[in-house]
Structure formats: structure tokens, C-alpha cells
ROKE-155686 format. One record per atom (N, C-alpha, C): residue number from 0; atom name; x, z negated, y. Coordinates in Angstrom, 2 decimals. Layout:
! residues N
NODE  num  atomo        X        Z        Y
NODE  NUM     CA        X        Z        Y
...
! end
This chain:
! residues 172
NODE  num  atomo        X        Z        Y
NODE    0      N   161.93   188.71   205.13
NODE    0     CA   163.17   187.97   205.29
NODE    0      C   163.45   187.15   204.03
NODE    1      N   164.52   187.17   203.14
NODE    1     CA   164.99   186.50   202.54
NODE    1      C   165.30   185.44   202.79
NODE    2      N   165.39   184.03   202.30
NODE    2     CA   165.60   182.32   202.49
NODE    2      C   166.05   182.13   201.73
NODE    3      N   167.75   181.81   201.65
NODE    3     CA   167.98   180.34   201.21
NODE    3      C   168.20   179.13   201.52
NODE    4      N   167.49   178.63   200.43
NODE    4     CA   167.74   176.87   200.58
NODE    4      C   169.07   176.22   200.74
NODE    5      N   168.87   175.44   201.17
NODE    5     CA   170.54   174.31   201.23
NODE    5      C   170.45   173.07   200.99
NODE    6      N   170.28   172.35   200.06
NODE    6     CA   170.25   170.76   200.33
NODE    6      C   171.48   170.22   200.49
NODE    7      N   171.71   169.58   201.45
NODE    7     CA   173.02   169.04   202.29
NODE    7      C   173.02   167.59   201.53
NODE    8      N   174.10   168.02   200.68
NODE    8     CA   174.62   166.37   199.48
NODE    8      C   175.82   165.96   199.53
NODE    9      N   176.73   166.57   200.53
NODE    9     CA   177.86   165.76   200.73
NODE    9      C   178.52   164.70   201.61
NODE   10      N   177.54   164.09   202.19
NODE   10     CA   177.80   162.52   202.92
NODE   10      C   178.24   161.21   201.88
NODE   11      N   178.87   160.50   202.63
NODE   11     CA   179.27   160.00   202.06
NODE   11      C   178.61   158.28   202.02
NODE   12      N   177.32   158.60   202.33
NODE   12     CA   176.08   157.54   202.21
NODE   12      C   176.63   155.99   202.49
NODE   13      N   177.53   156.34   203.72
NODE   13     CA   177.92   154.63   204.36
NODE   13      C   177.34   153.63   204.44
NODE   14      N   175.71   154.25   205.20
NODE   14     CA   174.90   153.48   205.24
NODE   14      C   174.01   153.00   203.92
NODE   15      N   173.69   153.71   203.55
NODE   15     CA   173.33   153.51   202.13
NODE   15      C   173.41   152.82   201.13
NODE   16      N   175.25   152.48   200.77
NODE   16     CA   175.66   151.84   200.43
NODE   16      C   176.50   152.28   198.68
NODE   17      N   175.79   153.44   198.25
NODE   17     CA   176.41   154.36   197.26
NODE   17      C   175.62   155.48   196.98
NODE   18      N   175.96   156.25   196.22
NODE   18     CA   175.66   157.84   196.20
NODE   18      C   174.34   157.56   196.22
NODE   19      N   173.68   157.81   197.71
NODE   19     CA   172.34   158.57   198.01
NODE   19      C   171.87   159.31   196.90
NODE   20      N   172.39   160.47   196.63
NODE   20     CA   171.70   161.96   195.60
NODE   20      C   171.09   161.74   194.54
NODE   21      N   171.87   160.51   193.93
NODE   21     CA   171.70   159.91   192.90
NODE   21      C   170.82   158.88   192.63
NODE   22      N   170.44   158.02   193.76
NODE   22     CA   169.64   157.35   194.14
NODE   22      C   168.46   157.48   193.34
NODE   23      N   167.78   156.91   192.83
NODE   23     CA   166.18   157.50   192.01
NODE   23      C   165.13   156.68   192.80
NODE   24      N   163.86   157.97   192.69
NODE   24     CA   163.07   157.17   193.53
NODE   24      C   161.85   157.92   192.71
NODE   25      N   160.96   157.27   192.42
NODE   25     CA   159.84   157.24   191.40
NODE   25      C   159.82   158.46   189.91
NODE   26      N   161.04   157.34   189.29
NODE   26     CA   161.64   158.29   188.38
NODE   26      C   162.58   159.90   188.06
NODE   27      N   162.62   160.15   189.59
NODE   27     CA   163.55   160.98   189.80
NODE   27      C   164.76   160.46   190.81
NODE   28      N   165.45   161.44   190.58
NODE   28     CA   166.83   161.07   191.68
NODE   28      C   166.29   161.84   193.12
NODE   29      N   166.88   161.16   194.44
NODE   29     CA   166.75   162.26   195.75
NODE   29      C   167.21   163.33   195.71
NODE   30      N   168.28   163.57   194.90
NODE   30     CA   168.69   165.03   194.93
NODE   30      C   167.65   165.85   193.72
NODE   31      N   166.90   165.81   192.76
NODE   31     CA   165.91   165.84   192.42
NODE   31      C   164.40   166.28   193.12
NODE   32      N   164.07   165.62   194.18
NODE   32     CA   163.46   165.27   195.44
NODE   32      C   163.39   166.21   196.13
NODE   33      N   164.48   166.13   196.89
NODE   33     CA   164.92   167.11   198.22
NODE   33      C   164.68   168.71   197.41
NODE   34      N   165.31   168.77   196.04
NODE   34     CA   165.42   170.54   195.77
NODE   34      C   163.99   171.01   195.29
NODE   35      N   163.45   170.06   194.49
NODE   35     CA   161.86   170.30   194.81
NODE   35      C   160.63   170.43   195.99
NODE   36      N   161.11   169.73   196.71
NODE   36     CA   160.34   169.77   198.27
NODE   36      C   160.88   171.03   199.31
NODE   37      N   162.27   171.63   198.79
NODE   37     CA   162.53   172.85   199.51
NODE   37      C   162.45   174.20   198.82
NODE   38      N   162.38   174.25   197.88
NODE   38     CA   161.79   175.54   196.94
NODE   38      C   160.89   176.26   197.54
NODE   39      N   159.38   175.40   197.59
NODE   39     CA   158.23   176.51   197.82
NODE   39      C   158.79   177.05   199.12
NODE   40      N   160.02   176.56   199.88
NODE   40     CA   159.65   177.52   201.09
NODE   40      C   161.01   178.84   201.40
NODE   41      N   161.65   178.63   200.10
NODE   41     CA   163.00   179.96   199.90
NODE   41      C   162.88   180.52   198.77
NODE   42      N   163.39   181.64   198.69
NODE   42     CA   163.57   182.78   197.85
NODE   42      C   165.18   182.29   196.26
NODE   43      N   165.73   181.21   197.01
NODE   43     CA   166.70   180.76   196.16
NODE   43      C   167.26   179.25   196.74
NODE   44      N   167.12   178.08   196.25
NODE   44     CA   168.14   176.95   196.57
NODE   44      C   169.60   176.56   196.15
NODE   45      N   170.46   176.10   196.61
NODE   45     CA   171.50   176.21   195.93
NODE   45      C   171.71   174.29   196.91
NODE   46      N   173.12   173.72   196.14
NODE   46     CA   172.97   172.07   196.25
NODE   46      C   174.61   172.63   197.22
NODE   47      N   175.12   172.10   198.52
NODE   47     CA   176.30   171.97   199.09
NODE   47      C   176.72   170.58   199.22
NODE   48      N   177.94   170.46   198.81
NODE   48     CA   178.63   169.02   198.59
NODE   48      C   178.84   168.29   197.47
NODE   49      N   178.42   168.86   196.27
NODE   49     CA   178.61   168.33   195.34
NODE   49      C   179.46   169.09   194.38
NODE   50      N   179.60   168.58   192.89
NODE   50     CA   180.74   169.44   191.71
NODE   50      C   179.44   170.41   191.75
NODE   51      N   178.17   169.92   191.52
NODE   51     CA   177.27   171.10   190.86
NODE   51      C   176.69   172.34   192.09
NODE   52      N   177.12   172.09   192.82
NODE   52     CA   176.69   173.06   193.76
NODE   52      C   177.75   173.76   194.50
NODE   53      N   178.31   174.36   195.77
NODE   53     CA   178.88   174.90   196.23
NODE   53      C   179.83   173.81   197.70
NODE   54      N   181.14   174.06   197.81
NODE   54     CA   181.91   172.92   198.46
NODE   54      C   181.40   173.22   200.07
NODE   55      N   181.55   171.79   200.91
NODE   55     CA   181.31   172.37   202.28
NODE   55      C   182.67   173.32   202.81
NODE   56      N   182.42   173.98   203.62
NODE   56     CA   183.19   174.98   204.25
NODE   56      C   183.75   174.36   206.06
NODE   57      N   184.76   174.43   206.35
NODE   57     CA   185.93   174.62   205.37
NODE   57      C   186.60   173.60   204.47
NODE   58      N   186.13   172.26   204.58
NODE   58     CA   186.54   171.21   204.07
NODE   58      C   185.60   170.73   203.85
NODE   59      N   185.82   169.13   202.59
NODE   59     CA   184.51   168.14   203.07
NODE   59      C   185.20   167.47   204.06
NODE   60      N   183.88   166.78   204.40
NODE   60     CA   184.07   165.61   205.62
NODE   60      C   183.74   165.86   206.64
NODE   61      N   183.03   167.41   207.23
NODE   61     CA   182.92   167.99   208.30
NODE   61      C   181.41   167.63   208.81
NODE   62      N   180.79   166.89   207.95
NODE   62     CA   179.67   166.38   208.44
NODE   62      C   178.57   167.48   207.93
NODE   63      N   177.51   167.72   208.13
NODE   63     CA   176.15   168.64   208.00
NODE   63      C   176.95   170.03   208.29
NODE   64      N   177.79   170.16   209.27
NODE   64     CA   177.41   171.49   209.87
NODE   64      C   178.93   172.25   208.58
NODE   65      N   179.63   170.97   208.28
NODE   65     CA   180.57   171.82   206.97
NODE   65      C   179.32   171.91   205.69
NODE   66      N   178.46   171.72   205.61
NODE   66     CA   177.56   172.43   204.53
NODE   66      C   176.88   173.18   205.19
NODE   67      N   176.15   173.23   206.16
NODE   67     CA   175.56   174.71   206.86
NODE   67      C   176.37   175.65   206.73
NODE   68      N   177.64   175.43   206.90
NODE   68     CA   178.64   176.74   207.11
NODE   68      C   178.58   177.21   205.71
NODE   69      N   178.99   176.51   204.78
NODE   69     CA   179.11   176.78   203.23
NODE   69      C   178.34   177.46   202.84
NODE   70      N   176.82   177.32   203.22
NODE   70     CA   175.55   177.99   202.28
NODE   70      C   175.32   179.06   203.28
NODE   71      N   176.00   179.15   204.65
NODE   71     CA   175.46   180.27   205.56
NODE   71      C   176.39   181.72   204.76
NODE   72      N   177.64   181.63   204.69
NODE   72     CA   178.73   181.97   204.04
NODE   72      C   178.27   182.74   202.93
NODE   73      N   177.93   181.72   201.16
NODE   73     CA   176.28   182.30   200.51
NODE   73      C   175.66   183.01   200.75
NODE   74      N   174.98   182.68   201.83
NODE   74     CA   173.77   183.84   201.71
NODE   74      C   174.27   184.66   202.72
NODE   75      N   175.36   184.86   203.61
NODE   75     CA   175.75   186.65   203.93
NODE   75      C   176.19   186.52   202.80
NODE   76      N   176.98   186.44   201.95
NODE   76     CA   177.56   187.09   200.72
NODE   76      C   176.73   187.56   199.72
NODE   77      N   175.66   187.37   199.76
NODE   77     CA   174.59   187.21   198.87
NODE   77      C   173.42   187.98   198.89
NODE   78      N   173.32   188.46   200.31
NODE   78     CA   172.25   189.60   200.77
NODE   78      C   170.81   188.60   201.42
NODE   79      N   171.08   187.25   201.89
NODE   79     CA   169.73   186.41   202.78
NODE   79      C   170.02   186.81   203.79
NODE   80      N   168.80   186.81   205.28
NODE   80     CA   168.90   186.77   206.21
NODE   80      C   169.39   185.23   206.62
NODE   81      N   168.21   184.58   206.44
NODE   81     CA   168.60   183.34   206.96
NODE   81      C   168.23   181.91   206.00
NODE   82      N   168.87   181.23   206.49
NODE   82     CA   168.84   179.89   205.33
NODE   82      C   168.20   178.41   206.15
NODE   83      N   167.42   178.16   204.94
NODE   83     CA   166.64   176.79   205.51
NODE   83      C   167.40   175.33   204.58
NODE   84      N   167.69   174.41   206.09
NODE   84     CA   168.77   173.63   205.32
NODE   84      C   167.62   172.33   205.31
NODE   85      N   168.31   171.47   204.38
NODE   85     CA   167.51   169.56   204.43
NODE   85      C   168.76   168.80   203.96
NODE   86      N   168.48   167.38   204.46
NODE   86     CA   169.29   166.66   204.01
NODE   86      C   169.02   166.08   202.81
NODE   87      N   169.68   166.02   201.52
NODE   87     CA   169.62   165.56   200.36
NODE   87      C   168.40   164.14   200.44
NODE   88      N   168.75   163.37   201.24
NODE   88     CA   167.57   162.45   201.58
NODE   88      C   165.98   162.80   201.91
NODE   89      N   165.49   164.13   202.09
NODE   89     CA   164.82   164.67   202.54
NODE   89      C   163.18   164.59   201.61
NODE   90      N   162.82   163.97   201.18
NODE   90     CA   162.28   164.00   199.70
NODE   90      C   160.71   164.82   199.56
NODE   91      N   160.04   164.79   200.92
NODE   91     CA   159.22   165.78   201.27
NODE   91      C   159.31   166.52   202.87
NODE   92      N   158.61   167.80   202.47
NODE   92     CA   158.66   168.24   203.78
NODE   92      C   156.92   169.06   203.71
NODE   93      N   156.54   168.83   205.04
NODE   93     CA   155.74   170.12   205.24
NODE   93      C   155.27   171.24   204.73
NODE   94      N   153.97   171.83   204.25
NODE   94     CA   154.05   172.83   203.29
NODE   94      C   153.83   173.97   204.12
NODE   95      N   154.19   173.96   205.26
NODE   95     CA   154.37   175.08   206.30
NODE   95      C   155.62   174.79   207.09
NODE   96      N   156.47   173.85   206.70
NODE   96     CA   157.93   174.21   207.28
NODE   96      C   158.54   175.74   207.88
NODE   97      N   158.61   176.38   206.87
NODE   97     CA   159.34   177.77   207.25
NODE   97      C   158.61   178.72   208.43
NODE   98      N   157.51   178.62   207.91
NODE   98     CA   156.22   179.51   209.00
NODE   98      C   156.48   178.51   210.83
NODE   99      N   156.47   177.07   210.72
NODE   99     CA   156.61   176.79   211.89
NODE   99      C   158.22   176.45   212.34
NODE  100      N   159.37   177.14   211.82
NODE  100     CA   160.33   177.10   212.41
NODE  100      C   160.51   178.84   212.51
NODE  101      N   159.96   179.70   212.08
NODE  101     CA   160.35   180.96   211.68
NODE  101      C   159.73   181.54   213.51
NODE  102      N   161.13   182.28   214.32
NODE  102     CA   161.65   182.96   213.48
NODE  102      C   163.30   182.35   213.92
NODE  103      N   163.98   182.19   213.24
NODE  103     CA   165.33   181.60   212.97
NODE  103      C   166.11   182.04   214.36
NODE  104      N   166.46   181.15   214.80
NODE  104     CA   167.13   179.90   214.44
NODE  104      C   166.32   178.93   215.24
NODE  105      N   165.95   177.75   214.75
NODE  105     CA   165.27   176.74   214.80
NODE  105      C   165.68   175.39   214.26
NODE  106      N   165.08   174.42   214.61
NODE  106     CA   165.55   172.47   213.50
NODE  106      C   164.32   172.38   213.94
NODE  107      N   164.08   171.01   213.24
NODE  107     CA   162.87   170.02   213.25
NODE  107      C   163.27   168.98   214.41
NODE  108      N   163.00   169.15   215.59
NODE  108     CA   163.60   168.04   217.25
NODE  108      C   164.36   166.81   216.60
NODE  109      N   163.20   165.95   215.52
NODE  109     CA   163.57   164.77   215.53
NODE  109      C   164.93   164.90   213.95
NODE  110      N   164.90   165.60   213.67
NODE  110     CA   165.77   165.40   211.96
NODE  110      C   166.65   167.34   212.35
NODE  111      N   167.77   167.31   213.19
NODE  111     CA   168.09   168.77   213.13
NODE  111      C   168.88   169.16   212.23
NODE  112      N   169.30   168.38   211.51
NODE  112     CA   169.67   168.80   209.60
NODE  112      C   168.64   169.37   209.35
NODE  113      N   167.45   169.40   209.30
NODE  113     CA   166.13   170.45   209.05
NODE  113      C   166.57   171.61   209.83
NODE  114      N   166.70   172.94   209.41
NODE  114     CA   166.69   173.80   210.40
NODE  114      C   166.13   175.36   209.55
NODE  115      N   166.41   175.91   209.98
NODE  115     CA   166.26   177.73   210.24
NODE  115      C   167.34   178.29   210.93
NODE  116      N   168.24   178.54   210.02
NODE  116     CA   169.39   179.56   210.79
NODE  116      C   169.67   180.78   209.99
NODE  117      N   169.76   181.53   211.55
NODE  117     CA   169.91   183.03   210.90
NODE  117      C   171.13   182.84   210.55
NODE  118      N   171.64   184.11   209.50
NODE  118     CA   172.62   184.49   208.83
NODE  118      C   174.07   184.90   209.99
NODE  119      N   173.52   185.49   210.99
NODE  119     CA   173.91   186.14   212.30
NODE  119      C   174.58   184.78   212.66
NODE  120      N   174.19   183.20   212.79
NODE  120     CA   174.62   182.33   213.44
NODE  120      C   176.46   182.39   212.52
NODE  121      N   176.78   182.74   211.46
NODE  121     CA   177.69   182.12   211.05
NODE  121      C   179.02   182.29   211.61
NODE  122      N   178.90   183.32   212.70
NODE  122     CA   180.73   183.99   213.14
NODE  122      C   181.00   182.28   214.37
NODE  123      N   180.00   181.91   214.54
NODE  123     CA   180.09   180.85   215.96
NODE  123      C   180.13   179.66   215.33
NODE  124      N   179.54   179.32   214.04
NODE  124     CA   179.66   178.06   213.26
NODE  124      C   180.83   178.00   212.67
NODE  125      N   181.24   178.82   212.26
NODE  125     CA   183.21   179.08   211.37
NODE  125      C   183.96   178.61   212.72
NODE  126      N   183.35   179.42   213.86
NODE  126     CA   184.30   179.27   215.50
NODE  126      C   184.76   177.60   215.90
NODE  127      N   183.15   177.27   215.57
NODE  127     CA   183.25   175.99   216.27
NODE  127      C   183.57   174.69   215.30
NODE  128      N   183.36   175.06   213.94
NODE  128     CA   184.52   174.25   212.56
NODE  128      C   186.10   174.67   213.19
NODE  129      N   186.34   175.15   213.58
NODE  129     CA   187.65   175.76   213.13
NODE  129      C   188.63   175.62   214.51
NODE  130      N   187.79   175.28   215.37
NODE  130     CA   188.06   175.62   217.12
NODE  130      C   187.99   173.98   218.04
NODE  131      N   187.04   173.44   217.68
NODE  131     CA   185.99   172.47   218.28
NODE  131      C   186.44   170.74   217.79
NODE  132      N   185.54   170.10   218.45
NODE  132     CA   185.75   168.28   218.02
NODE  132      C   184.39   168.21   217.63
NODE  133      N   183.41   169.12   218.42
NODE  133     CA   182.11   168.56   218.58
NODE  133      C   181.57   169.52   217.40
NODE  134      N   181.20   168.72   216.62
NODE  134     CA   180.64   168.79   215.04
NODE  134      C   179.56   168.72   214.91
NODE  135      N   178.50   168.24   215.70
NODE  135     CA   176.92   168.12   215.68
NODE  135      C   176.18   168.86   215.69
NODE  136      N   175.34   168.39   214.90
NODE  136     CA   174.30   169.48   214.45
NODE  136      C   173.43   170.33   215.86
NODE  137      N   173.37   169.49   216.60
NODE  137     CA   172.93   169.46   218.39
NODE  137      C   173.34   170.48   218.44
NODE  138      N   174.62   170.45   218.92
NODE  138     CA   175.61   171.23   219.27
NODE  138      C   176.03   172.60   219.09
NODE  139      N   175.85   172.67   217.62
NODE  139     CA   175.68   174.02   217.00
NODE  139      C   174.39   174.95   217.44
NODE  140      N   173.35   174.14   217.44
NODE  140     CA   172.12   174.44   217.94
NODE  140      C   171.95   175.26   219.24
NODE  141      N   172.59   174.48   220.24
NODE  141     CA   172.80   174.98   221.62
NODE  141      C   173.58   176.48   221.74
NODE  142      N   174.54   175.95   220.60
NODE  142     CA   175.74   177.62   221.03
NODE  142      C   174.51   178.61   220.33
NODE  143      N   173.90   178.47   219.17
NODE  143     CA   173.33   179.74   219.01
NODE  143      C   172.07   179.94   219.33
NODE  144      N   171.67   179.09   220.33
NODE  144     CA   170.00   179.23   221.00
NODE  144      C   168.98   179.15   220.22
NODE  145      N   169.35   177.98   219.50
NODE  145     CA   167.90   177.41   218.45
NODE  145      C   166.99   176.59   219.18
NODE  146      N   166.04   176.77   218.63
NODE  146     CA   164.93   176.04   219.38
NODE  146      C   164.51   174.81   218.47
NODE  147      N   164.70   173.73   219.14
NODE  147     CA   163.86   172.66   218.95
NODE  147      C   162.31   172.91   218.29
NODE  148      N   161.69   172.48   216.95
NODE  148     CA   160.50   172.14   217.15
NODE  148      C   159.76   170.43   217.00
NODE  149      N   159.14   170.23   217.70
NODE  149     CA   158.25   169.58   217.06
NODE  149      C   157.31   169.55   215.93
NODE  150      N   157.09   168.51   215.00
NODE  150     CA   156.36   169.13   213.51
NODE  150      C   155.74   167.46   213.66
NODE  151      N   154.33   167.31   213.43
NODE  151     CA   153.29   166.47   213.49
NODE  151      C   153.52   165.58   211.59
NODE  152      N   154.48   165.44   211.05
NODE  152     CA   154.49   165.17   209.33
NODE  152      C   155.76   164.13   209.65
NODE  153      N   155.18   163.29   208.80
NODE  153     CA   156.68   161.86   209.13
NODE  153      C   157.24   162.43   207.74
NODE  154      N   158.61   162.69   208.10
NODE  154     CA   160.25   163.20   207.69
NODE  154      C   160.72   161.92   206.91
NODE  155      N   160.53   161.59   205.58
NODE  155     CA   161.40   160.47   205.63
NODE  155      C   163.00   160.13   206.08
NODE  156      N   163.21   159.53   205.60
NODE  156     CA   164.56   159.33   206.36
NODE  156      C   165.49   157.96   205.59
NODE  157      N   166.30   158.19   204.72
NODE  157     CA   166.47   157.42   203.55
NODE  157      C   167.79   157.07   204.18
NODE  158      N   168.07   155.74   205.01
NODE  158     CA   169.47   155.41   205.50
NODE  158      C   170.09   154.14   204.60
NODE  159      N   168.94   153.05   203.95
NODE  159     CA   169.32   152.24   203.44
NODE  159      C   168.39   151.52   202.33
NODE  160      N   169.10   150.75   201.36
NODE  160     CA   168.27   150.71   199.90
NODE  160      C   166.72   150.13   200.39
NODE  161      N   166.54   149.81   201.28
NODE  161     CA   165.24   148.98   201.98
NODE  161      C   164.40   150.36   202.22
NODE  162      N   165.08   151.36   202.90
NODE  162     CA   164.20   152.60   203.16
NODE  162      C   163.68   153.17   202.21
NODE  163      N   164.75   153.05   201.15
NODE  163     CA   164.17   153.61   199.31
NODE  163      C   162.98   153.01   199.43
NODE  164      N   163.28   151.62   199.46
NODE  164     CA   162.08   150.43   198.60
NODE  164      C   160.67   150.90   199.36
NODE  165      N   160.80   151.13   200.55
NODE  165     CA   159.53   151.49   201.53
NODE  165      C   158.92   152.86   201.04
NODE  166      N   159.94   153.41   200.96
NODE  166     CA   159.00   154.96   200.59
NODE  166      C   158.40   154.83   199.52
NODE  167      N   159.40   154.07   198.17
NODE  167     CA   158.90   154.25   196.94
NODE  167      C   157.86   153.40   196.89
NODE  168      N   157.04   152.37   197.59
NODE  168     CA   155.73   152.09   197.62
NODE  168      C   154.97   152.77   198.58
NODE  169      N   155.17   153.95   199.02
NODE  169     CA   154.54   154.69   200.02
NODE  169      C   153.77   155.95   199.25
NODE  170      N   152.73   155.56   199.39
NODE  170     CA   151.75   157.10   198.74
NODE  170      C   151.73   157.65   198.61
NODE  171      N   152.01   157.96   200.38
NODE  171     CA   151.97   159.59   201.12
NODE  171      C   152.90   160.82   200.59
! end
């Protein structure tokens, strides 16, 4: 099975307080971060939401699941089965991510911006952009019978400059 990556960089980091991506955290930026920590586990990464990467689909502003759609889009056009997404905040993951969400379609329970979606999911994700109110990542999940996993590895989770400050004295 072919994988591509997705790092999901087009929020608009409310909480945060200014561009997340850009954010640096022990001499690199998170968007830096995130595309290094999702490599070892795809065949190609590509950045959604930003000038340097590919726009969310069909608009911005659509939340996570308008960059899922974008990079799902990609990789049918592109010849992937299925694509493993993170949120730009994401700065490590698991070095068995793919193996314990595989076989697609899958998220991580607690962070479902982490996921495994087949290529197959995209005719119902365009449906439900294009059709729908309910935009959540949940949600999407349910229509195409992804499974929840549980994963035993703390996910950081970068909502505000305090969460930076914590990780970036964090070891682990």
C-alpha cells in the first residue's frame, strides 16, 4: 500500500495566539516538526493549508476535514491507496503509528486529526463538504466506518504558547 502524508497547517491557531507552523520549538519550527515525525511512516508527505503546500478542498476554513479532502484528492490523483494525516502541531508520533492504525480507515481515539484513510473514503468526504453542517473529524469517521484506536504514547498537543513552553522543556 502506498501512504501519503498530510500535515494539516491550515488553522487558524485562535488559541494559540499566531501562526502555530511557524512557531519554533527547539530550534526548529512545528511545521518543521510535524513533517519530520510523519515521514518514516509514508511513501511521500506533502504540507495542506499553506502557500507552500497544497489548498484545503473545497475552501479554507473547512476545518481538518477541508485538508483531508485536499490531500485525499492528491493521492487518488497521484496513484496512493491511502493517506496518513497529523495536525501541524503534531511534533512526534509513534514509530509504529501506521502498522497500528493499518488497515485504513482508522484515527488515534484521543487526537482523530491522526488518522488512516483509505483513498476509497473520498466520494463521502467531497459528499459531506459539499452537502453537510457537520464538519468533524468524528463524523467523517462514522460515515466511512473508521475505527477508533487507542495508542499507549502521549500525542502532544500544542493549543497555547504555555503548551510550547512545556514541551520545549520536555525530553521525551
Amino acid at each position: 500500500m502506498r501512504t501519503l502524508g498530510a500535515v494539516l497547517a491550515g488553522g487558524r491557531s485562535r488559541r494559540f495566539g499566531s501562526d502555530k507552523a511557524v512557531a519554533m520549538l527547539n530550534g526548529h519550527s512545528l511545521l518543521d516538526h510535524a513533517l519530520a515525525s510523519l515521514r518514516p511512516h509514508c511513501d511521500a508527505v506533502v504540507i495542506v493549508g499553506r502557500d507552500e503546500g497544497i489548498a484545503d478542498w473545497p475552501r479554507p476554513d473547512m476545518g481538518p476535514l477541508g485538508g483531508i479532502a485536499a490531500a485525499l484528492i492528491l493521492a487518488a490523483e497521484t496513484g496512493f491507496d491511502q493517506m496518513l494525516t497529523a495536525p501541524v502541531d503534531c511534533v512526534r508520533l509513534p514509530p509504529d503509528l501506521r502498522a497500528r492504525l493499518e488497515p485504513a480507515s482508522a484515527f488515534v481515539d484521543t487526537q482523530p486529526v491522526i488518522g488512516l484513510w483509505s483513498v476509497a473514503a473520498l466520494d463521502a468526504l467531497q459528499a459531506m463538504l459539499t452537502r453537510e453542517t457537520d464538519h468533524a473529524v468524528r463524523a467523517f469517521a462514522r460515515r466511512v466506518g473508521a475505527r477508533g484506536v487507542a495508542i499507549d504514547f502521549a500525542l502532544p498537543n500544542i493549543n497555547s504558547i504555555d503548551d510550547l513552553a512545556r514541551l520545549a522543556s520536555d525530553p521525551g
